[in-house]
C-alpha positions in Angstrom: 21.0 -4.1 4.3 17.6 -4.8 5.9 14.5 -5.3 3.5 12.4 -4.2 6.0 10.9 -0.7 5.6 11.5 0.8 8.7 7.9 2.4 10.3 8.0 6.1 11.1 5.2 7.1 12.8 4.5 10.6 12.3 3.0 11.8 15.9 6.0 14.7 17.8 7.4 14.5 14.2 4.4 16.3 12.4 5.4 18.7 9.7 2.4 21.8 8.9 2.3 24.4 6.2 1.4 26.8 9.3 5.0 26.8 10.2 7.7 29.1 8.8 9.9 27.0 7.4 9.7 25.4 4.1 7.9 22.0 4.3 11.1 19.8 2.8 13.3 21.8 5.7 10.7 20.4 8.2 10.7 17.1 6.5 14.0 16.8 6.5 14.4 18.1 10.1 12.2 15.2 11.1 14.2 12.5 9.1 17.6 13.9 10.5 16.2 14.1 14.1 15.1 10.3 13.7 18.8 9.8 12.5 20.6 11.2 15.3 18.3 10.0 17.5 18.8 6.2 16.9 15.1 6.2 15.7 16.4 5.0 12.7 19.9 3.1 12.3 22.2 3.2 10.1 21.8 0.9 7.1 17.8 0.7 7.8 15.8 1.5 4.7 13.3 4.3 4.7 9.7 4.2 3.4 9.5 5.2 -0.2 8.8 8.4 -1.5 5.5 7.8 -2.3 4.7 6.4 1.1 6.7 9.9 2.6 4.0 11.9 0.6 1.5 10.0 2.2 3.0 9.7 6.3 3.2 13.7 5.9 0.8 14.7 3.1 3.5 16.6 1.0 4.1 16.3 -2.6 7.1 13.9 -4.2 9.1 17.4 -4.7 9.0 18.1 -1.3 10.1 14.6 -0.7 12.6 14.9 -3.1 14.4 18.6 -2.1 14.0 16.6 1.6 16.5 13.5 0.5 18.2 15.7 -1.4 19.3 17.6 1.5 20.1 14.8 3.5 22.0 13.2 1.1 24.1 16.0 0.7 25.1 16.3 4.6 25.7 12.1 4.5 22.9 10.9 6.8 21.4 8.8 4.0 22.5 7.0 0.6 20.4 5.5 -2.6 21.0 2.3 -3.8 19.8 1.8 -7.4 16.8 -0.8 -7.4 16.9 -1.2 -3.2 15.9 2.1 -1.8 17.3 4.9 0.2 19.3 3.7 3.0 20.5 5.3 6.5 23.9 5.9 5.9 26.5 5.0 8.8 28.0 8.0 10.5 31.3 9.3 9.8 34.1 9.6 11.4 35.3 12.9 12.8 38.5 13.9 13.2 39.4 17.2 14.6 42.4 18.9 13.3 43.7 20.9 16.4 45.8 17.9 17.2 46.9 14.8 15.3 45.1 12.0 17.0 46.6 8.3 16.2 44.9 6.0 13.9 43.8 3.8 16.8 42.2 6.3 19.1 40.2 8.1 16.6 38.5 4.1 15.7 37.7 3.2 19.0 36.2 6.6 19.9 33.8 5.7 17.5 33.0 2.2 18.8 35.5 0.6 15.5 38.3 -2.0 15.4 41.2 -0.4 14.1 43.8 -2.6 12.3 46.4 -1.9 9.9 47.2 -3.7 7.3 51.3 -3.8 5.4 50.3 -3.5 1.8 54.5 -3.5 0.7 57.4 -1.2 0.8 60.2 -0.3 -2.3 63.1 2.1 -2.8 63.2 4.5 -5.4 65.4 7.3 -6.3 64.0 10.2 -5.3 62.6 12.8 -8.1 63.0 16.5 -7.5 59.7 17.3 -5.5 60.7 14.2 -3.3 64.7 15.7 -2.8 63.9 19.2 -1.9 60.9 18.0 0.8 62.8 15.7 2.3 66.1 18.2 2.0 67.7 15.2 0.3 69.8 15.1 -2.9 68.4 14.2 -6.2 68.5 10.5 -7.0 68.8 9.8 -3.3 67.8 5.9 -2.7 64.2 6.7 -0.6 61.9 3.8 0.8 58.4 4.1 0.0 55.8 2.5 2.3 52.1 1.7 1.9 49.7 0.8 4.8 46.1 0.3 5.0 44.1 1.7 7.9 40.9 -0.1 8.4 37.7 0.1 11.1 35.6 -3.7 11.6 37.9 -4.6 8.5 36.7 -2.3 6.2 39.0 0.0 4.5 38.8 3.7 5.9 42.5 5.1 4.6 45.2 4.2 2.4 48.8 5.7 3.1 51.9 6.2 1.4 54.9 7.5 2.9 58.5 8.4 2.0 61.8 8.0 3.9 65.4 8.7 3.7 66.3 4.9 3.1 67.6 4.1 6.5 65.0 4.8 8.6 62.4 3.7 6.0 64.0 0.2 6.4 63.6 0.0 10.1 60.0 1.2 10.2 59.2 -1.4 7.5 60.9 -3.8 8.9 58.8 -3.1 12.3 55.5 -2.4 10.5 55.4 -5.6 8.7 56.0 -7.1 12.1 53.2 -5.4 14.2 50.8 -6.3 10.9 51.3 -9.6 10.9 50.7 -9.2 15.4 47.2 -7.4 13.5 48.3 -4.6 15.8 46.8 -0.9 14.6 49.0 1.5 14.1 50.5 4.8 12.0 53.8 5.8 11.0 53.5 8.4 14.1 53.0 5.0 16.0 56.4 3.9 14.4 58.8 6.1 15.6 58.3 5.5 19.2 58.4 1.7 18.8 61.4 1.9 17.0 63.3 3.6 19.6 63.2 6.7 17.1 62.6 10.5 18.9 59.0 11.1 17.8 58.5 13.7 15.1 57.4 17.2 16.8 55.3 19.0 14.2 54.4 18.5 10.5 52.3 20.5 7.7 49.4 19.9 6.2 47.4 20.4 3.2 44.0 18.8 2.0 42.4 18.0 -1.2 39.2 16.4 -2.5 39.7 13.9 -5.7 38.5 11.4 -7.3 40.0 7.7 -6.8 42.4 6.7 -9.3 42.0 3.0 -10.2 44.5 2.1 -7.8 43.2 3.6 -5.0 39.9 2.7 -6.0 41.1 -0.7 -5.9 42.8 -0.9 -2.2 39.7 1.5 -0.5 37.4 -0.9 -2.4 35.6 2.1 -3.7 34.4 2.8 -7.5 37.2 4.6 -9.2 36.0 8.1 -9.2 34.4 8.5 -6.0 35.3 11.4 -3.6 38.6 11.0 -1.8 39.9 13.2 1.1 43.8 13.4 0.3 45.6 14.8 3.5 49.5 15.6 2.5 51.6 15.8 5.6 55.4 16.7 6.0 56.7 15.7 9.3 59.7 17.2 11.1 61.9 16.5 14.3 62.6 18.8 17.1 65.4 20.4 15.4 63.3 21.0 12.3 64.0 18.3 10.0 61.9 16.7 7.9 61.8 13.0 8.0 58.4 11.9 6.4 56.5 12.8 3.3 53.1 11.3 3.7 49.5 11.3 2.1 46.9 9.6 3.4 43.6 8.8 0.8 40.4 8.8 3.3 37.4 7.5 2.0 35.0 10.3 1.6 31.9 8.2 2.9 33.9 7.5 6.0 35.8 10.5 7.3 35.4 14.3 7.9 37.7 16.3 9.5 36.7 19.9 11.6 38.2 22.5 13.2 37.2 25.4 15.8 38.6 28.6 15.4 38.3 31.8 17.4 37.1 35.1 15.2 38.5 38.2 16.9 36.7 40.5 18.3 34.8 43.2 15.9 35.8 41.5 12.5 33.3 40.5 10.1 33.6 36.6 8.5 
């Protein structure tokens, strides 16, 4: 991070008590303007809030309800004892259609890479029998990958097989790993000579990082997750994978559009 305090000059960006809107909305209008504008990049450091009161001759509460708000919608973090920082952007995801793990990186100008993190059978427990339409006990192969952007972690997964196809999409994902090839399970299939899945569910969470996870996104344990649990089926309806991914709330949003019919009220 830059020591530098980055210099906002006030001039288009002027902020007046003459003007409808609460004077932290303008303030932090102007801030987020200078954001998405590339005024200011990501990881510079803004001026203090003393030296905000002074650039736009508002008081520290202002100042405050300002960052506040910006902090809240991700454009800027606080680092205790450094300053408040301009946060990297997100990544977006849309949720219309499933877009692989390598597309939705370099859309955003990242390196996508994906790292093998190990793979183990285990008999499978009830919840993992009846979504996989399995019987109880079944021998299933778990897999964990790490999805990462410029080698930094962005998304740990875990996914579930029926042992025999678990083994050859291992077997093939260590492989493209160690080629530092970026890929998903979806990715998988197709390599593997294996009909690609045709549709799956999905449900999404927020939690907090368990140790573990804390550990492999190189988070603090208890920061924001996004969980995303998928089950993925064949053409003839089968299900095949049980997966949940663990984004890293700092790094990912998803969105969708939806149409609102005609005449009905949200």
């Amino acid at each position: 991070m830059p020591e530098n305090i980055f210099p906002l000059e006030p001039g288009e960006w002027e902020i007046s008590p003459e003007k409808s809107k609460p004077l932290y909305q303008q303030l932090k209008e102007v801030l987020a303007g200078q954001i998405k504008n590339g005024i200011l990049k990501a990881d510079d450091r803004l001026p203090s809030e003393k030296e905000l009161c002074a650039m736009y001759n508002v008081s520290r509460i202002t100042v405050r309800q300002a960052l506040a708000e910006l902090t809240r919608e991700g454009l800027i973090y606080r680092s205790h004892g450094k300053g408040t920082f301009v946060a990297r952007p997100r990544i977006q995801q849309e949720l219309v259609r499933v877009t692989p793990f390598e597309e939705t990186l370099r859309s955003k100008g990242l390196e996508p890479s994906t790292k093998y993190l190990g793979a183990s059978f285990l008999p499978a427990d009830y919840h993992l029998a009846t979504v996989l339409a399995i019987p109880i006990s079944t021998d299933v192969m778990r897999m964990e990958l790490l999805g990462l952007g410029n080698n930094e972690p962005m998304v740990y997964y875990r996914s579930y097989f029926a042992s025999e196809l678990g083994q050859k999409l291992c077997d093939l994902a260590r492989e493209l790993s160690q080629q530092r090839v970026a890929f998903s399970t979806f990715d998988l299939y197709e390599k593997a000579g294996i009909p690609a899945p045709a549709m799956l569910t999905q449900s999404f969470e927020a939690i907090a990082a368990s140790r573990e996870q804390a550990r492999i996104l190189g988070v603090k344990q208890g920061e924001p997750l996004l969980l995303v649990t998928s089950l993925v089926y064949t053409a003839e309806g089968r299900p095949v994978e049980y997966k949940q991914a663990a984004y890293r709330g700092d790094k990912y949003s998803f969105y969708i559009t939806r149409p609102v019919n005609p005449g009905k009220r949200l």
